[in-house]
C-alpha positions in Angstrom: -67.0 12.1 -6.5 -65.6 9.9 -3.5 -63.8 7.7 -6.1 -62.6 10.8 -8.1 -60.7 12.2 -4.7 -59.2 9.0 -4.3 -57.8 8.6 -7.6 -56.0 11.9 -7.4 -54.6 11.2 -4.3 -53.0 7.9 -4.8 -51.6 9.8 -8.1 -50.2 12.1 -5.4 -48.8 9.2 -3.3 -47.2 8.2 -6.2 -45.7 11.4 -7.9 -44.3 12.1 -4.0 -42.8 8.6 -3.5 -40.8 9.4 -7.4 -39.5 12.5 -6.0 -38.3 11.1 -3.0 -36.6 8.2 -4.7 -34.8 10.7 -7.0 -32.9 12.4 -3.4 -30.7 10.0 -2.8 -27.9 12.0 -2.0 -24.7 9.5 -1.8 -25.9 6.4 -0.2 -27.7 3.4 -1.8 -31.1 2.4 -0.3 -31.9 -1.2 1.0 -34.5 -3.3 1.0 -35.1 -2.1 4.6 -35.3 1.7 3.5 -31.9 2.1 5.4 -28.9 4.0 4.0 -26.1 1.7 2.5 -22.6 3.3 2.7 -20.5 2.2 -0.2 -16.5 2.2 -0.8 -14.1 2.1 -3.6 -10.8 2.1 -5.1 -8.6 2.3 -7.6 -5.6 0.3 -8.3 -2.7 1.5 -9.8 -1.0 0.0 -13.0 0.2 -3.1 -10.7 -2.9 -4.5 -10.5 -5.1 -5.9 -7.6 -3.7 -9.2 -7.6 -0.1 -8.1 -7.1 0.4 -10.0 -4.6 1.7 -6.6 -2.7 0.5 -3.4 -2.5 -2.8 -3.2 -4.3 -3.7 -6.5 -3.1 -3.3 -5.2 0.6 -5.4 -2.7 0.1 -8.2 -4.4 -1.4 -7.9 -7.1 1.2 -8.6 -4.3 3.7 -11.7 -2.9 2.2 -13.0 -6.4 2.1 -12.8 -6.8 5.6 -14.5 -3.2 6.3 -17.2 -5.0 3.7 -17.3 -8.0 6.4 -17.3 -5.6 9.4 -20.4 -3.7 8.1 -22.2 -6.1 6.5 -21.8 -4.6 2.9 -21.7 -6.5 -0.1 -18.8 -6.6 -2.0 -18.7 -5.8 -5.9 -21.3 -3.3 -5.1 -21.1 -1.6 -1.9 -17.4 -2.0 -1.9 -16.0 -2.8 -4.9 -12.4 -1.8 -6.9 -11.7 -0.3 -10.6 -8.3 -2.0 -12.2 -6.4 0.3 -14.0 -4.2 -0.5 -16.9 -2.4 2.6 -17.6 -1.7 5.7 -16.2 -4.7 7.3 -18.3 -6.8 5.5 -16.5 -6.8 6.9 -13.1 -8.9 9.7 -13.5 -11.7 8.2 -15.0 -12.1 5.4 -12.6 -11.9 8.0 -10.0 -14.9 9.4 -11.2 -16.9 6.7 -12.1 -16.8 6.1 -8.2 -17.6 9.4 -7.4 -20.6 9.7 -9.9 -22.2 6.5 -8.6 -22.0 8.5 -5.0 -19.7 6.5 -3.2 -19.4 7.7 0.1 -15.2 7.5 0.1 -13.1 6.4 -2.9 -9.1 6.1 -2.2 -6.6 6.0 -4.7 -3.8 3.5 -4.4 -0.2 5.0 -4.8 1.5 8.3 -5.3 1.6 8.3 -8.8 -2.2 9.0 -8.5 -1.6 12.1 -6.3 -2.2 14.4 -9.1 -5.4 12.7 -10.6 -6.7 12.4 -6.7 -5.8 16.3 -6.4 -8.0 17.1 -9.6 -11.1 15.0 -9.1 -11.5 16.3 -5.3 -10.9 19.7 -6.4 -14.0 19.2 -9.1 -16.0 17.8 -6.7 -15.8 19.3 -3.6 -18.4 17.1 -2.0 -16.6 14.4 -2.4 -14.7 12.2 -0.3 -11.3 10.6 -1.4 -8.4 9.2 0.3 -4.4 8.7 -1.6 -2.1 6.3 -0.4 1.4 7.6 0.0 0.9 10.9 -1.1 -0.4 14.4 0.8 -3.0 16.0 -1.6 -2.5 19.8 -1.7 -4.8 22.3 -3.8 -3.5 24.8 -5.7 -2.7 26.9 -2.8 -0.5 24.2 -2.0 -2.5 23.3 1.0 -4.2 20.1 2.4 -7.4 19.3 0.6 -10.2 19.5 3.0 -11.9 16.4 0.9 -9.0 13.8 0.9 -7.4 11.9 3.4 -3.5 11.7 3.1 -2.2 8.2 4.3 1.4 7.7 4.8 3.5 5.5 6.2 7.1 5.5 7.5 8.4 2.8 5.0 12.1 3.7 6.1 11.8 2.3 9.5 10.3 -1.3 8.7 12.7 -1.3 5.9 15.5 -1.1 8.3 14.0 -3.8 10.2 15.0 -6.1 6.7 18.1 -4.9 6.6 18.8 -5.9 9.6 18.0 -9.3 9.0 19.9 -9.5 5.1 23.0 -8.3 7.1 23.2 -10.7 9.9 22.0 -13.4 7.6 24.2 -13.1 4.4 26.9 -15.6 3.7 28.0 -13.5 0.8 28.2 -10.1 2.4 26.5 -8.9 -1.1 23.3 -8.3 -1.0 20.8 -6.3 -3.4 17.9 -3.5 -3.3 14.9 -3.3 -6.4 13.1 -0.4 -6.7 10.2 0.5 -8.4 10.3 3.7 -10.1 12.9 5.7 -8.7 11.1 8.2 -6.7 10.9 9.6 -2.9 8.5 7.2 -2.4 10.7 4.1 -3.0 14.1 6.0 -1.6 12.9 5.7 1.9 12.3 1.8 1.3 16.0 1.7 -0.3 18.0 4.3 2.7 16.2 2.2 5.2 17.1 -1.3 4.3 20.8 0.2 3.2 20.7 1.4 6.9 20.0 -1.6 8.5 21.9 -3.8 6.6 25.3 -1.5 7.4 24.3 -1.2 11.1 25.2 -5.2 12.1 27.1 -5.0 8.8 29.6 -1.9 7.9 31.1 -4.4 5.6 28.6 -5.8 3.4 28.2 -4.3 -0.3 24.6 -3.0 -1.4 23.6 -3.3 -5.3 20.9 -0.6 -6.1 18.7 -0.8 -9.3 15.6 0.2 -10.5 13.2 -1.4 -13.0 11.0 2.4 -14.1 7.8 0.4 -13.6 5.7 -1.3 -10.8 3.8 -4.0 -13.6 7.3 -5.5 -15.3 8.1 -8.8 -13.8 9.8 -9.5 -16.7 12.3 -6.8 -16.3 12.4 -7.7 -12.2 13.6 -11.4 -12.7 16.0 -9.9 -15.1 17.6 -7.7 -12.5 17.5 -10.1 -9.9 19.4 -12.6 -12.6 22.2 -10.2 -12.6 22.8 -9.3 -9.1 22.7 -13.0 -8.1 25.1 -13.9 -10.6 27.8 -11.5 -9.2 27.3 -12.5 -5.8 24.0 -11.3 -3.9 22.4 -14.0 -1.8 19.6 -11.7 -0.5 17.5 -8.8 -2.5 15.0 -6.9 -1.0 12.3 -6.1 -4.0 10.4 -2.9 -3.3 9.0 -3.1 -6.9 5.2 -3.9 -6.9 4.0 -6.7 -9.5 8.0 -6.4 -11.1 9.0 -8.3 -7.8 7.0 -11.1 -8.6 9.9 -11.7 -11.3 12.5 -11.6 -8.2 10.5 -14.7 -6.7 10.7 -16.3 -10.0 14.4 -15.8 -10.6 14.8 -17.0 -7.0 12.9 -20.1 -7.3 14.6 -21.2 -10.5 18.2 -21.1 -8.9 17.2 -22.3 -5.8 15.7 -25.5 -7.7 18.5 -25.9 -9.4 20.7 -26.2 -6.5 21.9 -22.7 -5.8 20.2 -21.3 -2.5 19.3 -17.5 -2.6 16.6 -15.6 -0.8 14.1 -12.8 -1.4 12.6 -10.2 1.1 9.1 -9.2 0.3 7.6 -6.2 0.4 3.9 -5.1 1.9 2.2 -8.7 2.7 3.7 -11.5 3.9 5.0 -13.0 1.2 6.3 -16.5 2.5 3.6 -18.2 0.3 5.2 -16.6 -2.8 8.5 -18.1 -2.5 7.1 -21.6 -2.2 7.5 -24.4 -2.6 11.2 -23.7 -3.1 10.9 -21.3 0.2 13.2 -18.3 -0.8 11.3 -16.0 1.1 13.5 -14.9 4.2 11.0 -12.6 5.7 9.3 -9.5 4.4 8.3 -5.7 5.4 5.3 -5.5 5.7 3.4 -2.5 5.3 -0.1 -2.2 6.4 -2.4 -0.5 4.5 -5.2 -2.9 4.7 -4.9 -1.7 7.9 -4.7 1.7 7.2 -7.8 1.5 4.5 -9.6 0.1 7.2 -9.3 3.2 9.5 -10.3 5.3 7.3 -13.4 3.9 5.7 -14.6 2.9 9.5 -14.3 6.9 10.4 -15.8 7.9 7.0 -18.8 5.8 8.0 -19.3 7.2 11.4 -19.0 11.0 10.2 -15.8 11.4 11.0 -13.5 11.0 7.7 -10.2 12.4 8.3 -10.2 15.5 5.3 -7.3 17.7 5.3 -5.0 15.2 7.9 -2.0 13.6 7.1 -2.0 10.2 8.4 1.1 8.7 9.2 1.5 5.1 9.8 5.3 3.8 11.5 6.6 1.2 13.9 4.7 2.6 16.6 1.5 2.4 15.2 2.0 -0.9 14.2 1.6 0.5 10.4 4.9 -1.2 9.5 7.3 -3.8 10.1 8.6 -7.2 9.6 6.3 -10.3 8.9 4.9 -12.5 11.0 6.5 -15.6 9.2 9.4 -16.0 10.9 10.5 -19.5 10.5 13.7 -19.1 8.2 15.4 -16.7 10.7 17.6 -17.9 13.5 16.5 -16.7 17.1 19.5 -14.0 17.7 18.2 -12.8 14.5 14.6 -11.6 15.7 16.0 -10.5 19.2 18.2 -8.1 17.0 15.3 -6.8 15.1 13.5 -6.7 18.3 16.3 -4.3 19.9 16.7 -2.4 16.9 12.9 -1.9 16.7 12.2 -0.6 20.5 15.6 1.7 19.6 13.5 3.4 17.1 10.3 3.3 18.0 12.0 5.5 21.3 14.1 7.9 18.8 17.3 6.5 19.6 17.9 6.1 16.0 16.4 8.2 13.5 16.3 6.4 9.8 17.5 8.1 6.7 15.0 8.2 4.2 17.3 9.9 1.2 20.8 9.7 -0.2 21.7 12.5 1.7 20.5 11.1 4.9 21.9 8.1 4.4 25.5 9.7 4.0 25.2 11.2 7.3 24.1 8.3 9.0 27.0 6.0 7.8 29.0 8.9 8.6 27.6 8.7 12.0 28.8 5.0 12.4 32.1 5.5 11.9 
């Protein structure tokens, strides 16, 4: 009978410890019976290794992985996308595997961000230049809205591909046309015409953030009539800027790039076209964010905003191919805005006013 009673209570133990291990809730168990808080992403059609934008942001949950201990390509891992049809599932492969925060990389995810937190309202999601509304058209309680103030750093660049053009043409490639990639364009226009009125500004855009191809093509053009210096706010197609730059430059005609959201000096070696870069931090920004997730105290329903003062943008620390009046112009210019003295455009129609405001 003694033997009997303990049979049916380890058969107990064991049917308890199987319900147990079936509440996980959104965490990962380790080997210590600790919780395991786990992050993801989702690249845009640019691809991690864009040496840009979805690279920065990646690079910033990896060192949130480091910070915590977590191991990457499980507890913080990314999901490529290669199309725009793409977004939503990744998104929710994330969210099904319980991750405890899942951010979406770019604005053109807004919409699939929007949806997926909408389904699944215990979720946790962040979008990168975007503000997720409902359809009330208000602020998501579930996602975290991280912008920055692109214009400002942008004007930083301009400043320098004014002062530094021999030309006085220089060149601005875009992206896809959108709101997004107008406050890159009215900023750097601004800054250029600021220690510049005279200078020309050639504006295109590619349509697409993953066509080098079309980028070097651009870039082929607007050097060819004059441009020395092009800023490339273009994703993956401004890898193709670097490469037209590099093939002129070793050829024997000098022309320069400025990169866009990581430093890019490396990726105008070895024929060093890179004159300097804006650099926009959302490694930094990713960073935040997961670290308050983590500690109970993700930032649902805020819009984050990320500028000059907050360190969120600016130029890049390689600084070795601009002359020292240079940065002490970019440094006066900076303070000026950071302390409101000069507010910069982010559309056409701001930017009208402002040159208007420089006569």
């Amino acid at each position: 009978m003694f033997k009997k009673r303990i049979a049916i209570l380890a058969a107990c133990v064991v049917v308890l410890a199987t319900i147990l291990a079936g509440c996980g809730g959104g965490t990962t168990a380790d080997t210590a019976g600790k919780s395991t808080f786990k992050a993801g992403m989702v690249t845009d059609t640019g691809g991690v290794n864009d040496k840009s934008f979805n690279q920065s942001s990646w690079e910033g949950l990896q060192s949130f992985a480091k910070a915590n201990r977590l191991k990457v390509g499980t507890d913080v891992k990314y999901l490529q996308s290669t199309q725009a049809s793409d977004y939503s599932p990744n998104l929710n492969q994330l969210v099904h595997q319980s991750y405890n925060v899942v951010f979406g990389i770019g604005f053109l995810m807004q919409n699939d961000v929007q949806n997926v937190a909408e389904q699944n309202p215990n979720a946790k999601l962040g979008i990168i230049d975007a503000v997720a509304v409902g359809k009330d058209n208000k602020p998501l309680k579930n996602v975290a809205s991280i912008t920055f103030k692109e214009e400002q750093g942008s004007f930083l660049v301009g400043v320098v591909a004014g002062m530094m053009t021999k030309t006085n043409q220089v060149g601005f490639i875009g992206g896809v046309n959108s709101a997004l990639i107008k406050k890159f364009e009215n900023g750097f226009k601004a800054g250029v015409k600021a220690v510049n009125p005279k200078a020309s500004i050639d504006v295109q855009y590619a349509g697409a953030f993953n066509a080098p191809d079309k980028g070097q093509a651009i870039a082929s053009t607007m050097y060819t009539k004059g441009a020395d210096i092009i800023y490339a706010s273009a994703g993956d197609t401004g890898n193709g800027v670097f490469t037209e730059a590099k093939d002129r430059t070793k050829n024997g005609k000098k022309v320069w790039v400025i990169g866009v959201d990581k430093d890019q000096y490396a990726q105008g070696l070895p024929q060093n076209v890179t004159l300097t870069s804006m650099v926009k931090r959302v490694d930094k920004a990713i960073y935040d964010v997961a670290t308050k997730a983590k500690a109970g105290k993700f930032p649902g329903g805020q819009v984050l905003m990320y500028g000059l003062k907050e360190n969120g943008v600016g130029i890049a620390p390689t600084t070795k191919n601009m002359p020292q009046n240079v940065l002490d112009r970019v440094n006066a210019y900076k303070q000026k805005i950071i302390d409101g003295s000069i507010k910069v455009p982010t559309t056409d129609r701001e930017y009208q006013t402002y040159l208007s405001n420089l006569k």
